[in-house]
N, C-alpha and C positions, 0 to 999 in steps of 0.2 A: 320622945322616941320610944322609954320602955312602954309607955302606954299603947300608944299605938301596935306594936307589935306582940304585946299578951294579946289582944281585938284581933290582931289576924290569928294568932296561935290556937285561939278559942275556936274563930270563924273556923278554921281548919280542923280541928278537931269535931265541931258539929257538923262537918262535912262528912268526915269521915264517919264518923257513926249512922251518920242519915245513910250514909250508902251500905255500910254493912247490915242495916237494919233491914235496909230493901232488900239486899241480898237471902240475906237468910228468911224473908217471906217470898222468895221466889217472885219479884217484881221487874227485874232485869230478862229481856228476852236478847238471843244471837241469833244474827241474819249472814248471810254469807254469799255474796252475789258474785256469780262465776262469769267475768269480761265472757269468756268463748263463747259462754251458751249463748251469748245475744249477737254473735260474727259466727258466721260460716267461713272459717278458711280452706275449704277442699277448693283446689283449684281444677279443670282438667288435664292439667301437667302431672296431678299427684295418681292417676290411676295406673302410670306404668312406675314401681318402687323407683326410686333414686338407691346409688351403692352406698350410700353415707346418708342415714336421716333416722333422726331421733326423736321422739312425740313425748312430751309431759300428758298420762292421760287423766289424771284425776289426782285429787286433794283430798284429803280428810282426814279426821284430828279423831284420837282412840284416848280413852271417850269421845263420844260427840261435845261437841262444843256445846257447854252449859254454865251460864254464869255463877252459880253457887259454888259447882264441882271446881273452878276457875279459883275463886275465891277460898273455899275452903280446903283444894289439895293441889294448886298448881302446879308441886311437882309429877304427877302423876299424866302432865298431858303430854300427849305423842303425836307429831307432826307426819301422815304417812303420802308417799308420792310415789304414785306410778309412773314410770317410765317403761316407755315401748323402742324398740330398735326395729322401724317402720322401713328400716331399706335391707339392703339383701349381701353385708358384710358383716362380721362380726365386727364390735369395736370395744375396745378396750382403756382403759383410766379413762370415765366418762365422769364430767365432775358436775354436780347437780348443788346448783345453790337455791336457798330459801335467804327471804330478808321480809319481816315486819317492821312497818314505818308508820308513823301516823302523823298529822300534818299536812295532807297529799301530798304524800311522800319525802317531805322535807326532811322530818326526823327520823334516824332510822332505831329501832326500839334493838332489834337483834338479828344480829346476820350470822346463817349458820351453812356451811360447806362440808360434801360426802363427796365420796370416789365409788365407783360400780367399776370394781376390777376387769369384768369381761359383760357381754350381753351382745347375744348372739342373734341372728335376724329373728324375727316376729317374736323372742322374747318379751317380757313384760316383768320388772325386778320392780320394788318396793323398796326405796330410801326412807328409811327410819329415822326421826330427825327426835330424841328423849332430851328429858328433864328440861325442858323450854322455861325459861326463868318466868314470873309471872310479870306482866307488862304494867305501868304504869295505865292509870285509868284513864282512857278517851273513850268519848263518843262514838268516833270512828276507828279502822285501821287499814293498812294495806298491805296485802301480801304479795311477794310473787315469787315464784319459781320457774330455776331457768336449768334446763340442759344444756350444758355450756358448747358449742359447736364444736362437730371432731373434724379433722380435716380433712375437706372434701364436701362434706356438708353444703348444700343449697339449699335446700327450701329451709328458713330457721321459723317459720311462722309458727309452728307445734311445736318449737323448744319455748316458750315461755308463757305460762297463766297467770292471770292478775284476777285476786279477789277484793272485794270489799268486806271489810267485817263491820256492822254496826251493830252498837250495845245501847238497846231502845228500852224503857218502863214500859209497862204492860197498863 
């Protein structure tokens, strides 16, 4: 049993070096495929506003997402999300979740929750999501971000994006 187990401890640690080595030659590339851009949901019901409706409009990470910067300062990355308040009431405690999982979606790596005190019609606020801990290494990931519905809400199809993140060699 100890035998066997230095033979994984070693395998593990040549693991790990091979990947920090790749790392720091810049061998790892990030991809980010956004579910929406491949779905149209504008329906013709969305061209008269609803009094309650809130739209995630975009994602991205400050830095951009770069696997050395990843590796070498992972405290420093910032999860940023626009939200739009796409109907014609102001609404208020709007709670906006993020959750990275990898697994297709079985694992969930970090789930992180914000409040947007006020946002007013055609507003657009930015939820700041810092110090994202750095993830266990996959191949893949999955994110999603949800406007959590306020009351009254109907159309919920623009309260939630799902990206895929894959971490590929070059």
């Amino acid at each position: 049993m100890g035998q066997d187990s230095a033979w994984l401890h070693l395998k593990r640690l040549t693991l790990m070096a091979s990947l920090i080595a790749l790392s720091l030659t810049g061998c790892f590339q990030i991809e980010v495929v956004d579910h929406q851009e491949q779905t149209d949901t504008t329906t013709p019901s969305q061209i008269t506003p609803d009094e309650h409706d809130l739209a995630i409009l975009a994602v991205d990470f400050e830095p951009q997402l770069d696997y050395e910067q990843i590796v070498n300062n992972p405290d420093s990355i910032t999860l940023l999300i626009a939200v739009e308040n796409t109907g014609f009431s102001t609404e208020t405690d709007v709670a906006i979740e993020a959750r990275l999982s990898c697994d297709e979606g079985r694992t969930t790596i970090v789930e992180r929750s914000a409040e947007i005190a006020s946002i007013a019609p055609g507003e657009t606020q930015v939820v700041r999501f810092t110090q994202i801990p750095r993830p266990p290494y996959r191949p893949a990931y999955e994110l999603s971000v949800r406007a959590v519905a306020v009351p009254g809400e109907i159309n919920l199809a623009d309260n939630l994006r799902l990206y895929d993140i894959h971490i590929t060699s070059e």
